[in-house]
C-alpha positions in Angstrom: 14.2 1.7 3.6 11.9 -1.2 2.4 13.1 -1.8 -0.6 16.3 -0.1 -0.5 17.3 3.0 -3.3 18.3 2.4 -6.5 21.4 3.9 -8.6 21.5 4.7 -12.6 23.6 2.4 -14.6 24.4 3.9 -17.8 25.9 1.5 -20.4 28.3 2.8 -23.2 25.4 2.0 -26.0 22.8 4.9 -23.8 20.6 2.3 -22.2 19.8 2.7 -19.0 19.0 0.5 -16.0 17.8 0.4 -12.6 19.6 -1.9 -10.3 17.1 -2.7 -7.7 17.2 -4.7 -4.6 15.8 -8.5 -4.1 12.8 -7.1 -2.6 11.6 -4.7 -5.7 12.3 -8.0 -7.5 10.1 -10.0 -5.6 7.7 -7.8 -5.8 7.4 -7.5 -9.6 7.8 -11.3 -10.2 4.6 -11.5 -7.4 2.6 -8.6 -9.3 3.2 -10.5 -12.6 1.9 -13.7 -11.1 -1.1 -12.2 -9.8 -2.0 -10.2 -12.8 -1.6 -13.4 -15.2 -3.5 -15.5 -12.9 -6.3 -13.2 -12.5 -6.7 -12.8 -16.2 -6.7 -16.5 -16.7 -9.0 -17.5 -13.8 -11.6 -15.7 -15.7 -10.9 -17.1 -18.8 -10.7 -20.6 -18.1 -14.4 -19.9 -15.6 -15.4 -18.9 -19.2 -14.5 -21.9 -21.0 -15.7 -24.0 -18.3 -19.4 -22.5 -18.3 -21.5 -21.0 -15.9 -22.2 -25.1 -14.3 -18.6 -26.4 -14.1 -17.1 -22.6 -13.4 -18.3 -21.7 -10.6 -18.1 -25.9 -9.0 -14.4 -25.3 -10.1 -13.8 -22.7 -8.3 -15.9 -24.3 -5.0 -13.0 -27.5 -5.6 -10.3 -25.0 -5.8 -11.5 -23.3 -2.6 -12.0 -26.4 -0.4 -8.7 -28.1 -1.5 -7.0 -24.3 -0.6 -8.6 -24.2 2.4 -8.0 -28.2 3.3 -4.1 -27.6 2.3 -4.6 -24.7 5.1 -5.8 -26.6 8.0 -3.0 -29.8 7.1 -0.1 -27.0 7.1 -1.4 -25.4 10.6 -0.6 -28.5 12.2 
């Protein structure tokens, strides 16, 4: 199993839990991320303007991509 089974945890004041594993953790701490930096991506293109937006994004890109190629060495 990928992200192994989870068992029911019942505490004495009836709320109840899900112990996962590290990988269900990982992979709602990564869906959080993504979500929040999606909605503020499009935010902060808004505040930027549709000039400065959009060269933003082209700066964000190249220094991503230039990060790449230095890493792949």
């Amino acid at each position: 199993e990928l992200f192994g089974s989870f068992e029911l945890v019942v505490i004495p004041v009836n709320w109840v839990f899900f112990a996962g594993t590290v990988w269900a953790a990982t992979a709602h701490i990564v869906t959080a991320v993504i979500g929040s930096g999606v909605l503020a991506l499009a935010w902060s293109v808004a505040q930027l303007g549709w000039v400065a937006g959009p060269l933003a994004l082209a700066g964000e890109g190249t220094g991503t991509d230039l990060d790449r190629v230095d890493m792949s060495r």
